[in-house]
MIKEMAR-950436 format. One record per residue (C-alpha): x, y, z. Coordinates in steps of 0.2 Angstrom, whole numbers, plus 5000, padded with zeros to 4 digits. Last residue first. Layout:
// residues N
XYZ
...
This chain:
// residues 488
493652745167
495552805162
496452655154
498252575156
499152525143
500152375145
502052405149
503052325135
504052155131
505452115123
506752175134
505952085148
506451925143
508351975141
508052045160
507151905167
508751785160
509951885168
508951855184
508851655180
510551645178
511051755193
510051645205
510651475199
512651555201
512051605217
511351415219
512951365213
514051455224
513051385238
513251225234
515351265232
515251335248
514251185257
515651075248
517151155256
518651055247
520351015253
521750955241
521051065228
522751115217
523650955217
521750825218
521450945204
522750895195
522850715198
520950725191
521150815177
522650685171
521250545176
519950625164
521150625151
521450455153
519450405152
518650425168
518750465184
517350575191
517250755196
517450785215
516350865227
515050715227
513450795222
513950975215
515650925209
514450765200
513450875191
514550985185
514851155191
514451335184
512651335191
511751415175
512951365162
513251185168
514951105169
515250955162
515650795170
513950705173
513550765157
515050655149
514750535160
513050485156
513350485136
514850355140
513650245148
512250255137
513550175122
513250005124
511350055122
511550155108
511649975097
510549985085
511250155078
512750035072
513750145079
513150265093
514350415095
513050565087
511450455088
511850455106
512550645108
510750665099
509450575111
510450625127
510250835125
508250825123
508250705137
509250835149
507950965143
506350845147
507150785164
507050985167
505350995162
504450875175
504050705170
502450625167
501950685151
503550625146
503750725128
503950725109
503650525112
503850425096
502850315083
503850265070
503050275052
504550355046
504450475061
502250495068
502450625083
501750595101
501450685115
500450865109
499750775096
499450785075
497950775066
497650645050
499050505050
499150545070
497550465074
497950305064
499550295074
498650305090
497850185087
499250075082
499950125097
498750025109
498349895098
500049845099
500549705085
501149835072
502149925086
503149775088
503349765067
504049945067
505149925085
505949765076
506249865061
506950015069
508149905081
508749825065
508349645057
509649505057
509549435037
508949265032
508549315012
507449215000
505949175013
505849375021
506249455003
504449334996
503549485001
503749614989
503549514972
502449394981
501249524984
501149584968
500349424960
499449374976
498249534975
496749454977
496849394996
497649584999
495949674993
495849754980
495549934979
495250054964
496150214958
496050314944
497350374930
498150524923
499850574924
500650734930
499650744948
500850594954
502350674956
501450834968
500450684977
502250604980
503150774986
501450794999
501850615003
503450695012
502850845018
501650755029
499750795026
498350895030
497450945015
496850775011
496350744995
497650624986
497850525003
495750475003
496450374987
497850285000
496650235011
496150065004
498049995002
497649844993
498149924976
497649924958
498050074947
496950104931
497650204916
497550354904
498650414894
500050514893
501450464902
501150284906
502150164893
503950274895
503350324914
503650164919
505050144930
504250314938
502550244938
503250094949
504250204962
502850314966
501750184968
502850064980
502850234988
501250264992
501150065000
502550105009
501850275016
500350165022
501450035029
502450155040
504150205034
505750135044
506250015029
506350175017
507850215031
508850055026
508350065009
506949975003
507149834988
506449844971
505349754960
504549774941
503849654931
503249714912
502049674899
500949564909
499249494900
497449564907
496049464899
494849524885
495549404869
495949584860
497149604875
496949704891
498749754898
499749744913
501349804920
501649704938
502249784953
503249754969
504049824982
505349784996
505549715012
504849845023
503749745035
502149775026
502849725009
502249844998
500949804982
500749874964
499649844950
499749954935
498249924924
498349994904
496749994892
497549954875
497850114864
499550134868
500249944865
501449844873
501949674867
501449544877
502549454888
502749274889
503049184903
505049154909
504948944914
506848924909
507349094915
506349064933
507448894935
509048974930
508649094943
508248984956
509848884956
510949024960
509649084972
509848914982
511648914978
511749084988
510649035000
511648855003
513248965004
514549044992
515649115005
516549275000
517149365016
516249525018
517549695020
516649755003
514949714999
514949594984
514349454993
512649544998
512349564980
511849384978
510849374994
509949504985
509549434969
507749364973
507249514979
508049604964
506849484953
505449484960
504549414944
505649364930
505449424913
505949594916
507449544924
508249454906
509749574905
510049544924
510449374922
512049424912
512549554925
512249454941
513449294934
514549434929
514749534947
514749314954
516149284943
517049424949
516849414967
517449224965
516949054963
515449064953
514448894951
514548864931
513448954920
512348834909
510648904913
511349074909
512149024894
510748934888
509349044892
510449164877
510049024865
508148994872
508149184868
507049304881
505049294878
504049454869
502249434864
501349334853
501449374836
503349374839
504749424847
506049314852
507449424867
509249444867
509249604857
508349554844
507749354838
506449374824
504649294822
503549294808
505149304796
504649454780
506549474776
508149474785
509749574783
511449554787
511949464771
511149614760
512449724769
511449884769
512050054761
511750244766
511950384756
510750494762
509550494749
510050314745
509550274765
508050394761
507350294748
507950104755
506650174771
505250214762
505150054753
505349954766
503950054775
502849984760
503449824757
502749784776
501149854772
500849754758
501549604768
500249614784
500249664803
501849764801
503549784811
504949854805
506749844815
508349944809
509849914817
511450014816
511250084836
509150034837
508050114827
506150054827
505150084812
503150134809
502850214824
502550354815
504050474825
505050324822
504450364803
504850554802
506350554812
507250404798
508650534794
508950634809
509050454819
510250394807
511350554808
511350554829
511950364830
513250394816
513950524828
513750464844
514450284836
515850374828
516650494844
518050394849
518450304832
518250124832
516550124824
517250154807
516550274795
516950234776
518450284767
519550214781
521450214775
522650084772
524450074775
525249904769
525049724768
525849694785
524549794791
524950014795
523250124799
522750294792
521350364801
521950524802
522050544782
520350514780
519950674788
519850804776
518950694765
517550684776
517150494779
């Protein structure tokens, strides 16, 4: 401690007062403080690889004694450069294997604690929100030794939505049990290494569950060993995208968890999705993948194809969502596997991929209709006014159906710019009775209009119609100029 500041960390005991002459880690700012000195101080050897720093922790790591004695020996030098001390009882010498940070590491690879298993193996059945927020927390610590494992965790998370009543049910005692099981069976992962050749295998579920990848090296036995796991679950409007942009993305997400082990050299992803290299060279593509290629043009790697039958790993780690979790699907995810099925519009979903159409326009891997080529232009521009005032009221958006009728009305109702009536003044003389605002209207127009001459209120909308359209002429004109005439 600075001298200067000894004093304000004077403390009363029944013993006494006492004073820290040492930094304590209770202090607000000590760990931010300490943790920034240590790493100033051993820079040069984390930069070397040859120590790892952890908080107050110091892990060294050599393939043979001599060398081992050789790091320890740098690092006492500076720690009594520095004056820094090590509790001899805290510290462990020259073990082939250690436990650190929850995890056994070895010549082998890396495998979470039989000690720390036990806990999780021997949690009781949560009974509560809270126990359930805990349960998730400690099994979470081991996820990247378990495969698929936010898929697998889902029905978990889905009781601590708010306004859900908690029942802990068959699927929920079902992932319970599974994830004990997957802890106690956890394979081991190798220990990641620059200089091995590095594949990243990644898959999409083709129904917008989720994503999947797996870490992989080569090691000095020649086969490919995992050194990380990775999955992840669609959002609701990620579930919407067409396969292919899936497929894209299950890559984006999976270099972007490992950037760490990625950046900076060179490696190999696998995928099934056969057009997603042709992707990187288009020109013609949708802003959305054109943010992906930009991402992906910092790293550097190649691509191959697999096909799905040999991608079985992966594919689990997206897929299994649909078995794990029963779930009612949205109208956009019903309409997405519907269009799958239909030859009809999954050709023309391929043709809208590389050029675009005049009818119909590719939305989150939707296919939609930009017109009715069969209908005339003015049941264009009422369509153009129904499809947002439904996704304006509709909630759920699933369920704009209940709310058609209330979209009806309301232009049925409204006066019109060009003919300065509403629909149904025009066809029945009256407007309709709705709503109890609509009904107030209503008594006062039945007041004020007890007699109506519906010939002359047709024939004040078509004058109306006329002058619209000629005040339109005019503002059209405007823009425009006489073509120039030529003397032959």
């Amino acid at each position: 401690m600075n001298e200067a500041s000894i004093p304000f960390t004077s403390f009363v005991t029944p013993l006494g007062q006492f004073e820290y002459l040492k930094m304590p880690f209770g202090l607000t700012n000590a760990f931010k403080v300490f943790s920034r000195f240590t790493q100033q101080i051993f820079a040069d050897l984390i930069k070397r690889e040859e120590i790892i720093l952890y908080m107050d922790d110091i892990l060294i790591a050599a393939k043979a004694v001599p060398e081992n004695f050789v790091i320890l020996k740098k690092v006492f030098n500076l720690a009594a450069k520095f004056n820094l001390k090590f509790r001899l009882d805290k510290c462990s010498f020259l073990y082939e294997y250690i436990e650190y940070l929850g995890y056994i590491i070895d010549e082998v690879g890396v495998r979470p604690s039989p000690r720390n298993i036990d806990s999780v193996k021997n949690y009781p059945i949560p009974k509560n929100q809270k126990q359930v927020r805990q349960f998730i927390g400690l099994a979470s610590y081991f996820r990247r030794s378990i495969p698929n494992f936010s898929l697998i965790v889902k029905p978990l998370h889905n009781l601590l939505k708010k306004d859900i009543p908690f029942v802990f049910g068959n699927a929920e005692q079902c992932v319970f049990n599974t994830l004990k099981n997957q802890l106690s069976e956890a394979p081991i992962l190798s220990i990641y290494s620059p200089s091995a050749k590095t594949e990243l295998h990644c898959d999409a579920s083709s129904y917008g569950y989720g994503y999947g990848s797996v870490l992989l090296q080569r090691q000095v036995t020649g086969k490919l060993h995992p050194i990380f796991y990775f999955s992840q679950r669609t959002t609701q409007a990620e579930s919407r995208y067409h396969s292919f942009e899936l497929e894209c993305l299950a890559v984006v997400y999976s270099i972007k968890r490992f950037h760490i082990y990625l950046a900076g050299i060179h490696f190999k992803i696998i995928t099934d999705c056969n057009s997603f290299r042709s992707t990187l060279d288009k020109q013609n593509i949708n802003p959305r993948i054109s943010r992906w290629v930009l991402f992906l043009q910092n790293y550097d790697f190649e691509i191959s194809h697999r096909p799905g039958t040999k991608m079985g790993h992966v594919d689990a780690l997206s897929r299994c969502h649909n078995i794990l979790v029963l779930e009612a699907n949205t109208f956009e995810q019903i309409l997405s596997v519907k269009q799958r099925i239909d030859g009809k519009i999954v050709e023309i979903r391929n043709n809208l991929e590389v050029r675009s159409d005049k009818y119909f326009e590719l939305r989150e891997g939707l296919v939609y209709l930009t017109r009715t080529p069969r209908a005339n232009g003015q049941v264009e521009v009422v369509n153009q006014s129904i499809v947002p005032m439904l996704a304006k009221i509709s909630e759920p958006i699933n369920e704009w159906d209940k709310m058609l009728y209330k979209v009806e009305f309301a232009i049925n109702n409204t006066i019109h710019r060009s003919t300065g009536q509403t629909p149904s003044r025009l066809l029945f003389g009256i407007n309709q009775v709705g709503d109890v605002s609509d009904e107030l209207r209503h008594m006062i127009e039945e007041i004020n209009e007890k007699r109506f001459d519906l010939p002359e209120i047709r024939e004040k909308a078509s004058d109306q119609i006329v002058k619209a359209q000629t005040e339109s002429e005019k503002q059209y004109d405007v823009g425009q100029k006489e073509p120039v005439k030529y003397n032959l």
